[in-house]
C-alpha positions in Angstrom: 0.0 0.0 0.0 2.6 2.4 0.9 4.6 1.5 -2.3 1.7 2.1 -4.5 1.4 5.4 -2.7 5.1 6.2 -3.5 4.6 5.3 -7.1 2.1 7.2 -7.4 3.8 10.5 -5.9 6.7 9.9 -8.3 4.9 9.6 -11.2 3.0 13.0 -10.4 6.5 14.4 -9.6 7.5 13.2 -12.9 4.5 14.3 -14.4 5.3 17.7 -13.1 9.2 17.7 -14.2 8.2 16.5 -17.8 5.5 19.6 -17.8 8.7 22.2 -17.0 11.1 20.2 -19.1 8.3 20.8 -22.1 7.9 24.8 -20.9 11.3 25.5 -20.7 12.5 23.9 -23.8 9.7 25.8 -25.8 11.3 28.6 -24.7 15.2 27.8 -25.0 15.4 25.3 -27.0 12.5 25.8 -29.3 14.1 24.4 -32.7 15.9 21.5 -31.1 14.7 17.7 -32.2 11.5 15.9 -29.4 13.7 13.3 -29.9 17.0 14.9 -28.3 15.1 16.6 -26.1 13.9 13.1 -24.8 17.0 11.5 -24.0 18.3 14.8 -22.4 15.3 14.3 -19.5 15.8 10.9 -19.5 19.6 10.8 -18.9 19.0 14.0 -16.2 16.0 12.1 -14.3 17.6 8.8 -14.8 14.5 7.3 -16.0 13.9 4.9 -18.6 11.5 4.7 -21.8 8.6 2.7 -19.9 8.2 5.3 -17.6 7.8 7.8 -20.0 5.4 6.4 -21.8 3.3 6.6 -19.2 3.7 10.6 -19.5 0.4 12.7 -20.5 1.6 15.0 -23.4 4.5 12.4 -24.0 5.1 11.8 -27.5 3.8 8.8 -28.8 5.6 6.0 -30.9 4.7 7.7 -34.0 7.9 9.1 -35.7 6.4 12.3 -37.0 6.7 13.4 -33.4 9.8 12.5 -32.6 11.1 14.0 -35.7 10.0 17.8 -35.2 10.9 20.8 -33.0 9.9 20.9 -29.5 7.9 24.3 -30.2 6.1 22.3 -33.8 5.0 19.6 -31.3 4.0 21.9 -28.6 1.6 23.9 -30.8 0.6 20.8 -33.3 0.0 17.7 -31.0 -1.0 19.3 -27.5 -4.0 21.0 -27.3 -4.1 25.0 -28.7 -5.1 26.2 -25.2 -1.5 25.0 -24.1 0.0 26.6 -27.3 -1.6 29.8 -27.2 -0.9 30.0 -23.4 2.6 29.4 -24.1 2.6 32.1 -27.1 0.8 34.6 -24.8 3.1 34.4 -21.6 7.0 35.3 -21.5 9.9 32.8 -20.2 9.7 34.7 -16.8 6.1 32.7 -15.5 7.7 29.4 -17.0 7.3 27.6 -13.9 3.5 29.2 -13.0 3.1 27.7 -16.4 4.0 23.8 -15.8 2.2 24.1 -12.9 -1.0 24.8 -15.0 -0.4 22.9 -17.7 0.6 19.8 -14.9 -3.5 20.3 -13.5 -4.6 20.1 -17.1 -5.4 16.0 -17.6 -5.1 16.6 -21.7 -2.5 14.1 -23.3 -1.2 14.1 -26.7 -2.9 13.7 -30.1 -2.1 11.5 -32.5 -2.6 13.5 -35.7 -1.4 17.5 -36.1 -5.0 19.8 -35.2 -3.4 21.4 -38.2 -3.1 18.6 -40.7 -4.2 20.9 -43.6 -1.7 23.7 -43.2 0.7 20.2 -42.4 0.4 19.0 -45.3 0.2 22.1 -48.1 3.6 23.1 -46.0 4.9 19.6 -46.9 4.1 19.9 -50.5 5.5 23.9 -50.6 8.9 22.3 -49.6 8.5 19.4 -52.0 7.6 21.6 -54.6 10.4 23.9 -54.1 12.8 21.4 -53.6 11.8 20.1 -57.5 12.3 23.8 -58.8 15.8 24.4 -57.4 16.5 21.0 -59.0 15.0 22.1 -61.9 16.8 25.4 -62.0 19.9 24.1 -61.3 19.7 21.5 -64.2 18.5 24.1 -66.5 21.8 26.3 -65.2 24.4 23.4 -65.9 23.0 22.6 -68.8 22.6 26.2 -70.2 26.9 26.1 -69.1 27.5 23.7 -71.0 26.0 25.0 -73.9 27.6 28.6 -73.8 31.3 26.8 -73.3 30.8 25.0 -76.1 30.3 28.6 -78.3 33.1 30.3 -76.6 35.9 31.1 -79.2 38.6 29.2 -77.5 36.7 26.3 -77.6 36.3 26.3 -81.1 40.1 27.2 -82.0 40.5 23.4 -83.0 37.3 24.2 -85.5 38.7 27.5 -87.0 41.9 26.2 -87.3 
C-alpha cells in the first residue's frame, strides 16, 4: 500500500518535471529535435523509456513526433489552449506555467489539429525542392551549352 502510494507521488512528480522540461525547452530550446530533447530528460532524471510512456503529453511512438521541434509539437500535437498560453506568456512565468499545464489531464494527439496547413507546408517544400533542382539543371545545362560557343573552344574548328 505504501509502495503504490510512493509510485504514485513519483509519477506526479515526474509528471510535473516533464510539464517544465516541455515549458522551458519551448522557450530555450524551441528548434531543437522531441527526440533529443527526450534523451536529455531521460539521462537528467535517470528514467527509462517505460516510464515515460506513461507521460500525459509524451510523445507517442509515431515518428512524426519524434522528428519535429519541440515548439512544432507543442503547438501541433498538444491541445491550442497550451500553445496559445505558451505564445501569450514570457519565459519569466515558466514555472506558473507547468504548474498549470501539470492540472490540465489533456494528453497528446495523435494527428497534427493542423493537418491541412501540415500538409500544403509539406508539398510547398516538395515543390520547391523540384524547382531548385529544376533550375539548377536548366543552369548546368545552359553552361555547358555557352562553353561550347566560346571562341577558344572552337580554336580546334577554326583552325
Amino acid at each position: 500500500m505504501i509502495e503504490d502510494e510512493l509510485k504514485e507521488m513519483f509519477q506526479e512528480d515526474l509528471q510535473l518535471a516533464w510539464d517544465r522540461w516541455l515549458v522551458m525547452s519551448f522557450y530555450k530550446r524551441n528548434s531543437e529535435w522531441v527526440g533529443k530533447n527526450v534523451r536529455i530528460f531521460m539521462l537528467k532524471n535517470k528514467v527509462d523509456m517505460d516510464k515515460m510512456n506513461t507521460l500525459l503529453r509524451f510523445p507517442k511512438r509515431f515518428p512524426y513526433q519524434w522528428h519535429i521541434s519541440i515548439g512544432r509539437f507543442i503547438c501541433g500535437y498538444l491541445p491550442p489552449n497550451i500553445s496559445k498560453t505558451l505564445w501569450k506568456h514570457d519565459f519569466s512565468r515558466a514555472e506558473e506555467l507547468a504548474r498549470a499545464i501539470n492540472k490540465m489531464k489533456a494528453d497528446t494527439y495523435d494527428r497534427p489539429t493542423d493537418v491541412d496547413k501540415t500538409k500544403r507546408e509539406t508539398r510547398e517544400r516538395a515543390k520547391s525542392k523540384k524547382d531548385n533542382l529544376f533550375a539548377h539543371v536548366a543552369k548546368s545545362s545552359a553552361n555547358k551549352l555557352f562553353s561550347s560557343h566560346r571562341r577558344r573552344d572552337q580554336w580546334g574548328v577554326t583552325k
